[in-house]
C-alpha positions as CSV (number, residue, x, y, z in Angstrom):
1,X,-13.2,-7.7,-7.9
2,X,-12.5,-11.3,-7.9
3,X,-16.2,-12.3,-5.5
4,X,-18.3,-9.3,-6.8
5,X,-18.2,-8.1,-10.0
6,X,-17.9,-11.5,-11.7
7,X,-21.8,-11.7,-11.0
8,X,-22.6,-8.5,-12.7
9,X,-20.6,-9.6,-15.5
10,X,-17.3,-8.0,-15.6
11,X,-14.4,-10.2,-16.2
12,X,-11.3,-9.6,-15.0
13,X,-7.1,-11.1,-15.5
14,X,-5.2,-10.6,-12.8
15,X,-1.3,-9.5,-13.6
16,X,1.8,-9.3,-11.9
17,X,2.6,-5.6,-11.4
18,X,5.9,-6.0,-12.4
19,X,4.8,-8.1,-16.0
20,X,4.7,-5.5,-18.2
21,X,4.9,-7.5,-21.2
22,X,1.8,-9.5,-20.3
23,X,0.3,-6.3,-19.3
24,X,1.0,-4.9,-22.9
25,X,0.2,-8.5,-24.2
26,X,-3.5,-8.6,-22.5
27,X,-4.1,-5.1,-23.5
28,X,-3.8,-6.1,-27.1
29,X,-5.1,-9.5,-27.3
30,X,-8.3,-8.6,-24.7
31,X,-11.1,-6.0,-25.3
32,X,-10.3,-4.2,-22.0
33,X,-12.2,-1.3,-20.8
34,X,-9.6,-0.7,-17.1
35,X,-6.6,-1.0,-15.5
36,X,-6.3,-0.8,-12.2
37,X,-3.2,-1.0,-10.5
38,X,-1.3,0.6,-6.9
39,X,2.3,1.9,-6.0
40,X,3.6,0.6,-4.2
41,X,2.0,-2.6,-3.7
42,X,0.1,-3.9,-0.3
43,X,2.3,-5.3,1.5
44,X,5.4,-6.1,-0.5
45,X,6.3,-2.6,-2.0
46,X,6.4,-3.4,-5.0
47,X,6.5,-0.6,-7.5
48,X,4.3,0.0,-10.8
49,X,6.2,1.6,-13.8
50,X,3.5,4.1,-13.8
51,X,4.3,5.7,-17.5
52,X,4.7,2.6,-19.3
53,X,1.2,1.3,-17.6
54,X,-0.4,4.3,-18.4
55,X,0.6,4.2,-21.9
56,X,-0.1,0.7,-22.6
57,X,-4.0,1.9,-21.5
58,X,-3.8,4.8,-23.8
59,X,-3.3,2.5,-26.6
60,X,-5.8,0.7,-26.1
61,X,-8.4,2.7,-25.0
62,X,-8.6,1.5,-21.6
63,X,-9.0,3.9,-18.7
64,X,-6.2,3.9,-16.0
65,X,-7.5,3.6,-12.2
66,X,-4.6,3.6,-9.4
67,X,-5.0,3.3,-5.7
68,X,-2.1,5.6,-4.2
69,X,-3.2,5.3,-0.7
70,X,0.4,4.3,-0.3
71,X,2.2,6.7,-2.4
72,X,0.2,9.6,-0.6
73,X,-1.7,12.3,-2.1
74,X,1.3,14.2,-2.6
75,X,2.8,11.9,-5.5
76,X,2.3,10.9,-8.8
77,X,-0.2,13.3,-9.6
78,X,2.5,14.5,-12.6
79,X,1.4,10.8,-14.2
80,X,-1.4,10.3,-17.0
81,X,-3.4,8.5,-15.0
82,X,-7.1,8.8,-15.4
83,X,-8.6,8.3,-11.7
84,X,-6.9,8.3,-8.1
85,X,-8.1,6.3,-5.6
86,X,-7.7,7.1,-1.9
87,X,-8.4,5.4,1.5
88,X,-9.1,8.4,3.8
89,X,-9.4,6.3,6.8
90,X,-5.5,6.0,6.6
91,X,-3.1,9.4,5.8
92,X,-5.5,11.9,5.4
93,X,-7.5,11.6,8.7
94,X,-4.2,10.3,10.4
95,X,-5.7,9.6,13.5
96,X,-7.4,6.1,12.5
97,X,-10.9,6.6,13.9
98,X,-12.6,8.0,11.1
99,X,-13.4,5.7,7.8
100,X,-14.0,7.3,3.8
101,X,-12.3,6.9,1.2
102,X,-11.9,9.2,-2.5
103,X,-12.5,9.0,-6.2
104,X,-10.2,11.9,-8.0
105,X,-10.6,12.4,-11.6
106,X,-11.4,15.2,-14.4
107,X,-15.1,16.6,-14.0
108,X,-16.5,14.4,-16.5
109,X,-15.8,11.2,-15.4
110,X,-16.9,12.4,-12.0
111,X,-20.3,13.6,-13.5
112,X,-20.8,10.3,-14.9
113,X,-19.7,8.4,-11.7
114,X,-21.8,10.7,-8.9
115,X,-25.4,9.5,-9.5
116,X,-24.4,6.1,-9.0
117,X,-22.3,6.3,-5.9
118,X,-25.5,8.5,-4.3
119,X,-27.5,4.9,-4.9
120,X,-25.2,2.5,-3.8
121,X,-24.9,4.9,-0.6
122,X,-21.0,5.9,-1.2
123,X,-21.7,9.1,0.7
124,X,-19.4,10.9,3.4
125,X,-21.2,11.9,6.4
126,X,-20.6,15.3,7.5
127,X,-18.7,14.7,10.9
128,X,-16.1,11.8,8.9
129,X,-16.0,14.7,6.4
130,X,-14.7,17.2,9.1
131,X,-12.1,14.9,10.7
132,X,-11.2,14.2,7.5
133,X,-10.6,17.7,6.4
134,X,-9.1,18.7,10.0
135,X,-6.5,15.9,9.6
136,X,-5.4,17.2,5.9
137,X,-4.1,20.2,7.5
138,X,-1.4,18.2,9.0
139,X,-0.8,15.4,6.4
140,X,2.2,16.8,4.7
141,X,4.3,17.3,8.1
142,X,2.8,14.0,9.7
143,X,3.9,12.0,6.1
144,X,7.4,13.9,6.2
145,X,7.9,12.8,9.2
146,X,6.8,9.5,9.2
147,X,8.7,8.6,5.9
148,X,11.8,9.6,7.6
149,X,11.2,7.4,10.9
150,X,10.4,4.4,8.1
151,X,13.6,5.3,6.2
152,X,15.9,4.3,9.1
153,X,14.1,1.6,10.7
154,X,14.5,0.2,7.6
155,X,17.9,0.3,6.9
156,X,18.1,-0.8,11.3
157,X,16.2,-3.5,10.1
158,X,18.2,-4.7,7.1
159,X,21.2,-4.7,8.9
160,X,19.6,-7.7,12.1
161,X,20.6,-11.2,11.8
162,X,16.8,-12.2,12.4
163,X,16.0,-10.4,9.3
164,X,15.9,-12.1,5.8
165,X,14.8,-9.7,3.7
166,X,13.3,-5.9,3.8
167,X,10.7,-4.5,1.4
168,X,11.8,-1.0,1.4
169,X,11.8,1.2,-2.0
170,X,14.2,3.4,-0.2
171,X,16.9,1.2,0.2
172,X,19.5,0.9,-2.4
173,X,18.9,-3.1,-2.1
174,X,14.7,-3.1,-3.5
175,X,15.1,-4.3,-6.9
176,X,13.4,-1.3,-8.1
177,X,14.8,1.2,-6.4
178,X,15.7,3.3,-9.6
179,X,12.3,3.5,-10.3
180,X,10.8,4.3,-7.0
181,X,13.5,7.2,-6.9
182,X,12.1,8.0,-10.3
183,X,8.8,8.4,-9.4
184,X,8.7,8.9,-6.0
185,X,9.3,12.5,-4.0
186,X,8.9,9.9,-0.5
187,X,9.2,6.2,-0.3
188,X,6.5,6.1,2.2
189,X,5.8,5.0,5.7
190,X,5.5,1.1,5.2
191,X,8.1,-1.6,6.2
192,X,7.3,-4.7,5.2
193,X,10.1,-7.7,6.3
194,X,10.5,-11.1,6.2
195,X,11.7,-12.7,9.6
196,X,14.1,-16.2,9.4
197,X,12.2,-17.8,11.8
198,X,9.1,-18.0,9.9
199,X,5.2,-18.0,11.6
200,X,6.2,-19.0,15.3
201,X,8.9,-16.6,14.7
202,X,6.6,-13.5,13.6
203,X,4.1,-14.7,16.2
204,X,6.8,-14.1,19.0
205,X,7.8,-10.6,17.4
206,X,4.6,-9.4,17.1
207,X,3.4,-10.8,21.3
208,X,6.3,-8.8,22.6
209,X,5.9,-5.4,20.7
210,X,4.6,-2.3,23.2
211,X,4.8,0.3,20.9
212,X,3.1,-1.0,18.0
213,X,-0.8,-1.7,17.5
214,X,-1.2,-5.4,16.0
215,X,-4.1,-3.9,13.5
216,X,-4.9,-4.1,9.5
217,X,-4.9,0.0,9.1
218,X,-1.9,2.0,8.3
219,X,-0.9,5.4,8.4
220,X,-2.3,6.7,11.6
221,X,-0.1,8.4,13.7
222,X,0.2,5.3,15.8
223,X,2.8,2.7,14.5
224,X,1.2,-0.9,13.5
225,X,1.6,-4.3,12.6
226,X,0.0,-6.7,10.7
227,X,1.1,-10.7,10.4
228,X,1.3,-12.5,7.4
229,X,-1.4,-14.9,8.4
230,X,-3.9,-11.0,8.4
231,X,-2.4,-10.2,5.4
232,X,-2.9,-13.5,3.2
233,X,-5.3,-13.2,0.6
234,X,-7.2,-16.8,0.8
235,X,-8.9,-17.0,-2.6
236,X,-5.6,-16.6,-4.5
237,X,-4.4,-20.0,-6.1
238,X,-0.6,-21.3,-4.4
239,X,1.1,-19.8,-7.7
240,X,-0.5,-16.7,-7.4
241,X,0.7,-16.7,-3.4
242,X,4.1,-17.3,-4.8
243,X,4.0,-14.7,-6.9
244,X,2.9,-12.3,-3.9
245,X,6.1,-12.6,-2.0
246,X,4.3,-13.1,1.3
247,X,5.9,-15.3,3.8
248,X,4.8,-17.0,6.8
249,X,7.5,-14.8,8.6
250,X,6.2,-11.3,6.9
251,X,5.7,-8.4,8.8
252,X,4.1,-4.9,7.7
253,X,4.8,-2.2,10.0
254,X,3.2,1.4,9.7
255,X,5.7,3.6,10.9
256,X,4.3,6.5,13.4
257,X,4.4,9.6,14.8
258,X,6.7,8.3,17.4
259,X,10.2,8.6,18.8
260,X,12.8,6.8,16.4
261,X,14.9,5.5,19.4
262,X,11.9,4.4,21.4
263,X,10.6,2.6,17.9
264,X,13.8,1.1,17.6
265,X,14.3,-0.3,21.0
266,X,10.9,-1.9,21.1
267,X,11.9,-3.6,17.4
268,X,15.3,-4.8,18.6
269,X,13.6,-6.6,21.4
270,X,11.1,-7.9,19.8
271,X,13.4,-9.7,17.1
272,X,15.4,-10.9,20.2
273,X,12.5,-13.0,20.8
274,X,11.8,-13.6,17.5
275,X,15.5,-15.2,17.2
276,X,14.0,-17.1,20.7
C-alpha cells in the first residue's frame, strides 16, 4: 500500500486501529473510497471494534475491506463488512506448503473484481487449489484445537518472570478483552510476548527452541516463531514504530498441533536461557 499504489495514484492515511475518533474524523474530513483494516492485528493482537468501523464506512460511503486471516474463517462473518480477505497459505491449507490467498464478497463486487485479477495473474492453480480444499476439511478441529493449546501457553507465559508483557485477547489482562469476547467465538492461535531481556534476550530464546520453526508463516500445524527484528516493518517512521508496540524482545508464536506439555517444556527452557 505504502510502495505500490502511491504510483498509480491512490493515496492513503494510515490509522491506529484502536483511534476511532480519527478514524471517524478522516472519514469525514477525506473523500475516502476504503477501509481496510484486520483483527486482530499482526503481531500485537490488537483488536478492531469491527461495528463502529464498519459503520463509520457506511457513512461515508466507503467500502469496508478486512483481512481476518487471524480471526479465521469461522468469525466475524455476522459483521457488515463488505469484503473478507484471507491468506490460504496459513489456516486453511494448515500444512504450510501450499501458498493462495481469498477475496470474499457479494457477487457483484466479485463480478467487477474477476477480470482484473485474471490480468494481473491472481489465479489459483489447480493442485494449490486441491491442497487447499483437502486442508478445509479439517480446519475447524485443527483451529479448535490450536486455540486451546494458545489459550494456556498464554496464561503459562504471563505468569514467567522473563516475561514482561503477553498479547493475548484471551486473557482477562489484554486491554480489550471485552471486546475480543464480544466479537470473537476463538481468540485465536497467536502469542505474541515481550521478553525483559530485550534482542540478545529473544535471540537466545529463539537459538534454544526444538519444537518451534523460526519462520514468518503461521497457522500450520507446526508451531513457529518469528523475532521482532522479522517482524519490523522498516519503512514506518520511529512514532509510527512506537505506536506498533513491537519491542526488540517481541516474540510471535504460532501455536501447533502439538502436545501442550511438550510445547511447554521446550518454552520454559528456552526463557531459562533467555533470563541467561
Amino acid at each position: 500500500m505504502r510502495r505500490l499504489l502511491g504510483r498509480f495514484g491512490v493515496a492513503h492515511t494510515l490509522l491506529s486501529i484502536e483511534d476511532l475518533v480519527g478514524i471517524e474524523r478522516t472519514l469525514i474530513s477525506q473523500p475516502t473510497r476504503l477501509v481496510y483494516f484486520e483483527s486482530p492485528t499482526n503481531p500485537v493482537t490488537r483488536i478492531a471494534d469491527i461495528a463502529a468501523i464498519t459503520r463509520f464506512a457506511r457513512a461515508s460511503g466507503a467500502l469496508t475491506v478486512m483481512d481476518n486471516t487471524f480471526a479465521g474463517f469461522h468469525q466475524h462473518g455476522g459483521y457488515d463488512v463488505d469484503v473478507f480477505v484471507h491468506s490460504l497459505t496459513k489456516y486453511a491449507s494448515g500444512a504450510g506448503d501450499v501458498m493462495g490467498g481469498a477475496v470474499i464478497a457479494r457477487a457483484e463486487l466479485i463480478r467487477a473484481m474477476r477480470t482484473d485479477f485474471g490480468v494481473l495473474g491472481g489465479t489459483l492453480d489447480p493442485h494449490a487449489a486441491f491442497l487447499i480444499q483437502r486442508g478445509l476439511k479439517t480446519y475447524f478441529l485443527r483451529y479448535k484445537a490450536q486455540a486451546a493449546s494458545a489459550a494456556r501457553i498464554a496464561a503459562h507465559l504471563a505468569a514467567h518472570p522473563a516475561v514482561a508483557r503477553v498479547h493475548y485477547p484471551g486473557l482477562p489482562a489484554h486491554s480489550q478483552h471485552g471486546l475480543a469476547a464480544q466479537q470473537m467465538q476463538d481468540f485465536g492461535t497467536i502469542v505474541t510476548f515481550d521478553l525483559k531481556g530485550g534482542a540478545a534476550a529473544a535471540r537466545r530464546f529463539a537459538d534454544t527452541l526444538q519444537l518451534f520453526a523460526l519462520t514468518s508463516s503461521l497457522g500450520s500445524t507446526e508451531s513457529l516463531i518469528v523475532t521482532a527484528q522479522i517482524m519490523a516493518a522498516r519503512d514506518l517512521t520511529p512514532e509510527q514504530q512506537k505506536i506498533s508496540a513491537l519491542t526488540p524482545g517481541t516474540i510471535r508464536l504460532s501455536i501447533g498441533l502439538e502436545d501442550q506439555e511438550d510445547l511447554i517444556e521446550d518454552l520454559d527452557r528456552a526463557l531459562a536461557a533467555a533470563l541467561g
